[in-house]
N, C-alpha and C positions, 0 to 999 in steps of 0.2 A: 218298654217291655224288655226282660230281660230273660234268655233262652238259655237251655243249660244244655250241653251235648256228652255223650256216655263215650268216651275214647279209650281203649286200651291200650295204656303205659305203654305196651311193647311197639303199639302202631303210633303213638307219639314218638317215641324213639326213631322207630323206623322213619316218621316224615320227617325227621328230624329237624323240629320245631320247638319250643316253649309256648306255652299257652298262650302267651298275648299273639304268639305270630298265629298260631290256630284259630282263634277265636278270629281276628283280625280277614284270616284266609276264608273263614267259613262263610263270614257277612258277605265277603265280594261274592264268594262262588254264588250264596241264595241271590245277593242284588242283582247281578250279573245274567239268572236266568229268569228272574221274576221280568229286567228288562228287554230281552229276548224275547217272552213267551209276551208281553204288552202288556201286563200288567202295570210296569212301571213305566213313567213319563223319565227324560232324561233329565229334569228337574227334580224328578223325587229321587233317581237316583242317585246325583248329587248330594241331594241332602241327609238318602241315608248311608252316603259312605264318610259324611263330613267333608267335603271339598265345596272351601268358601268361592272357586272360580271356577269358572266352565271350562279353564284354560284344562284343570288340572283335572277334571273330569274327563276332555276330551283327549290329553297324555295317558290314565288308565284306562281309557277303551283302545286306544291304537298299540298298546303294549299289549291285550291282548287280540288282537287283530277283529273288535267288533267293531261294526260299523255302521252309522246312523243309517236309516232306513232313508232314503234322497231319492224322489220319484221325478218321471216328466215334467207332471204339475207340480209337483214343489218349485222346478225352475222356472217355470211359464207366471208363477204367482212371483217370484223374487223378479222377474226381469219384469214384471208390469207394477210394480213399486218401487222401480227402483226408478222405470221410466215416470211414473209418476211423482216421483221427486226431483225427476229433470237429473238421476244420475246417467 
């Protein structure tokens, strides 16, 4: 799908950007909040920013200082599979 945005010349200037960098800035900003508000999974977000590794995914969420949601239980489930791997 392809979305079209109505910018005035003079506030492209002012953010002083070229279109590919706007266009480029717009997508983060929707992915960004859609993954915030839980809409998005962090695999889909991935996938809709184009980043083939989670490495690179998880370098553009620390550059903006968001941060996976890490509960209790998230730890109490990772430390009882890890001991069920005998790590």
């Amino acid at each position: 799908m392809n979305v079209t945005l109505q910018i005035p010349d003079d506030l492209v200037v002012r953010l002083g950007a070229n279109l590919a960098d706007i266009s480029r800035r717009s997508l983060e900003a929707l992915a960004i909040e859609e993954y915030k508000s839980g809409r998005l999974t962090l695999a889909e977000l991935r996938r809709l920013l184009g980043f083939e590794a989670r490495a690179e995914l998880d370098g553009f969420l620390k550059a903006r200082p968001i941060y996976e949601d890490y509960t209790v239980d998230d730890l109490v489930r990772e430390r009882e599979v890890l001991r069920e791997r005998g790590i």
